[in-house]
C-alpha positions in Angstrom: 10.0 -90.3 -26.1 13.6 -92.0 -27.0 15.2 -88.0 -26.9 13.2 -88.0 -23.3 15.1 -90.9 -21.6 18.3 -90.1 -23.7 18.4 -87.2 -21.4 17.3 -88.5 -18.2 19.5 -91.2 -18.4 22.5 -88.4 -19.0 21.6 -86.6 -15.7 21.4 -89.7 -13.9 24.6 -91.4 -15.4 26.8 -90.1 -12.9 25.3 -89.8 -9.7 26.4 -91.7 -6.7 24.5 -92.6 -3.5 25.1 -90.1 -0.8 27.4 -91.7 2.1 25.7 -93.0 5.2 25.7 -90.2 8.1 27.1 -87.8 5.5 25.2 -84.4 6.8 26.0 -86.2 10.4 29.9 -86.1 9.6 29.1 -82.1 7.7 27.8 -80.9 11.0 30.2 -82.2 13.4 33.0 -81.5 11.4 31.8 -77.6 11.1 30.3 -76.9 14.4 32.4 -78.9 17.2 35.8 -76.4 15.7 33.4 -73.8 15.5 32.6 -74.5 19.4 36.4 -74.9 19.9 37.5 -71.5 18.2 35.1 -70.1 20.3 36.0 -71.3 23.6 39.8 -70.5 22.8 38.0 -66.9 22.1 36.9 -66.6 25.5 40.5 -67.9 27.4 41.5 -65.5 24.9 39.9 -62.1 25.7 38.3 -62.8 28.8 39.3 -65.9 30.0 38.0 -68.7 32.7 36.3 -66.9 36.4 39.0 -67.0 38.9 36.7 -68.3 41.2 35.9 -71.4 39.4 36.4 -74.2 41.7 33.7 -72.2 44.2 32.0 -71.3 41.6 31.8 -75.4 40.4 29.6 -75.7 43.6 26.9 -73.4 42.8 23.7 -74.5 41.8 22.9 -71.3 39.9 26.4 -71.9 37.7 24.8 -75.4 36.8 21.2 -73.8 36.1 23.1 -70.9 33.7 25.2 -73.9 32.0 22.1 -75.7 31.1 19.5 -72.7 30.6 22.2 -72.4 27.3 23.0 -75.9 26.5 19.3 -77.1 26.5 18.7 -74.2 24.1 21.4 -75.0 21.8 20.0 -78.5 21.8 17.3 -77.5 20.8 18.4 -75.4 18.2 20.2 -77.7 16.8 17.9 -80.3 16.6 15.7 -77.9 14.4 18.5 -77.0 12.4 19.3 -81.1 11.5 15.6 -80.8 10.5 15.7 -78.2 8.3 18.3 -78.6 6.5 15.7 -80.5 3.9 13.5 -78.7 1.8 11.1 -80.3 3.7 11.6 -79.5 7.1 10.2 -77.8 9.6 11.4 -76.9 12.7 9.0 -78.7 14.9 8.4 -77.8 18.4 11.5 -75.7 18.2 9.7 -72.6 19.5 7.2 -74.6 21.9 10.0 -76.1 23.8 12.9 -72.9 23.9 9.3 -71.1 25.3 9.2 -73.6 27.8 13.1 -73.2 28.5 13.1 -69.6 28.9 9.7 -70.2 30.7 11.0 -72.4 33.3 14.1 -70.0 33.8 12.2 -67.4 34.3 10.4 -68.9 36.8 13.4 -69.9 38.9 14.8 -66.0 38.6 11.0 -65.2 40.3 11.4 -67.1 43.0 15.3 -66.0 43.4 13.6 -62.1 43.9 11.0 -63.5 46.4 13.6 -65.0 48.3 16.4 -62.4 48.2 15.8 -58.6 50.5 15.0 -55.9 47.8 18.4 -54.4 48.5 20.0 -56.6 46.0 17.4 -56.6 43.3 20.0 -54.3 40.9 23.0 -56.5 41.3 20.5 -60.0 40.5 18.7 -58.0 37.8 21.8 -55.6 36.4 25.0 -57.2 37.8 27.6 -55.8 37.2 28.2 -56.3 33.5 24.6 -56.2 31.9 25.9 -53.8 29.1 28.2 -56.0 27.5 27.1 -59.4 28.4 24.8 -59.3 24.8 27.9 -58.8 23.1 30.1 -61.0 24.7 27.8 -63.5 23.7 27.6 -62.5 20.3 31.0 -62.0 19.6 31.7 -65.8 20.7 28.6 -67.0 18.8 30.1 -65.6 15.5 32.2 -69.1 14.7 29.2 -70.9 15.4 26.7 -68.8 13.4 29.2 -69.4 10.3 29.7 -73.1 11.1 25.7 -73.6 11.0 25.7 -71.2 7.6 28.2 -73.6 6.0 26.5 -76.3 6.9 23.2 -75.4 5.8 24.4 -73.8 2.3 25.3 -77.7 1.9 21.4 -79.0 1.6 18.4 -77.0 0.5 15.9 -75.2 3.5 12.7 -73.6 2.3 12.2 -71.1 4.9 15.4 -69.5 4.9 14.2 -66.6 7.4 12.6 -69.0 9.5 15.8 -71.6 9.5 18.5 -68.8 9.5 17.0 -67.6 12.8 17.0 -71.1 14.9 20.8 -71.5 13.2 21.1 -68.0 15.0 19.5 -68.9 18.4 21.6 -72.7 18.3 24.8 -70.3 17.5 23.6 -67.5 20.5 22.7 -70.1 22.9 25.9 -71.8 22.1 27.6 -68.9 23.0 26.5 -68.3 25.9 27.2 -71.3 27.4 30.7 -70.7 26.2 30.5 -66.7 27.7 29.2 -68.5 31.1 32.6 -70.2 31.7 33.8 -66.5 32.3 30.7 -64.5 33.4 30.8 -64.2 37.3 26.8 -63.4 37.9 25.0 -65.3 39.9 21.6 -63.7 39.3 19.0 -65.7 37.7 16.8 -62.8 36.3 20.2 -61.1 34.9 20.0 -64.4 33.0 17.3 -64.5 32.0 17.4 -61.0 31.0 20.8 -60.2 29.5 21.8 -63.8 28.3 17.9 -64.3 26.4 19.1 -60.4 24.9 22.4 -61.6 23.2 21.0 -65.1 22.0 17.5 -63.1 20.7 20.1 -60.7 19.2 22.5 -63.3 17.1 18.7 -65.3 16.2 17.8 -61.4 14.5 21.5 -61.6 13.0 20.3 -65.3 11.2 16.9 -64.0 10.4 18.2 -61.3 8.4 21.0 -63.6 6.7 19.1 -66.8 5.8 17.0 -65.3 2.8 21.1 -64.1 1.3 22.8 -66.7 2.4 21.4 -69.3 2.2 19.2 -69.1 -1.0 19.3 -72.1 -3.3 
């Protein structure tokens, strides 16, 4: 029983308390350069619409801003959660369904309203084959700044957990992407910005279980 404690008390001897706020301070300190590198990204190869202070006054460049930032939120929020092993992502998927849901419901009523003549330019633009990978391509520092972060604690459901850190790194993205995309067609995004989040949450999904295994 002695031998029992002996060794307990050896594993114990050194550990300290864990500072207040600490995963706080490890998630800000990975994901807001992380947001920055990829917003220097975009001035970078793409850089700000030249039409931004009309574009300011849109209500549809508002509604594309936070379509992306209330799924990053989100995201995020799940993420914080499950960086625990016991976490769960809580209403994660109920409330991004209800994001997408209620964007999707504004690019309806943008058809209804507009003449069937310019049905391909709100639904295909003019950029709908790249726009996924724009999106992607800025998500990338983000994706790796949640990956970081989360190789720090212990999630149980990598797959599950690696695809939120995914759609909070997409989602970021895209809101970053927006600052430069010049369509104002809700169902294009709904469509083509949904596509290149979905498709950096797949990227996750397929990394957690290597990546982040504990």
């Amino acid at each position: 029983m002695r031998e029992t404690e002996d060794v307990i008390d050896s594993l114990v001897r050194d550990l300290k308390p864990v500072p207040r706020h600490a995963l706080e301070r490890r998630f800000a300190l990975a994901i807001l350069p992380a947001l920055a590198i990829s917003l220097l990204l975009m001035l970078v190869v793409v850089g700000l619409r030249t039409d931004m202070a009309q574009a300011l006054m849109l209500p549809v460049f508002w509604i594309k801003s936070a379509y992306n930032a209330l799924l990053a939120i989100a995201a995020f929020a799940a993420v914080y959660r499950l960086y625990r092993p016991d976490g769960s992502e809580g209403r994660f998927f109920g409330v991004a369904a209800a994001i997408v849901l209620a964007l999707a419901v504004m690019a309806v009523i943008q058809l209804a309203l507009s003449p069937a003549a310019s049905y391909p330019v709100l639904v295909l633009g003019s950029s709908a084959l790249h726009c996924p990978l724009l999106i992607f391509a800025f998500a990338m520092p983000i994706l790796i700044a949640n990956t970081w972060v989360l190789r720090g604690g212990a999630p149980s459901n990598l797959g599950v957990t690696g695809f939120i850190a995914g759609i909070a790194a997409g989602a970021s993205g895209a809101w970053v992407y927006s600052w430069f995309c010049t369509e104002n067609g809700l169902p294009f995004v709904t469509l083509w910005y949904s596509l290149g989040i979905l498709l950096t949450g797949a990227i996750g999904a397929l990394l957690g279980p290597r990546l982040l295994r504990w």
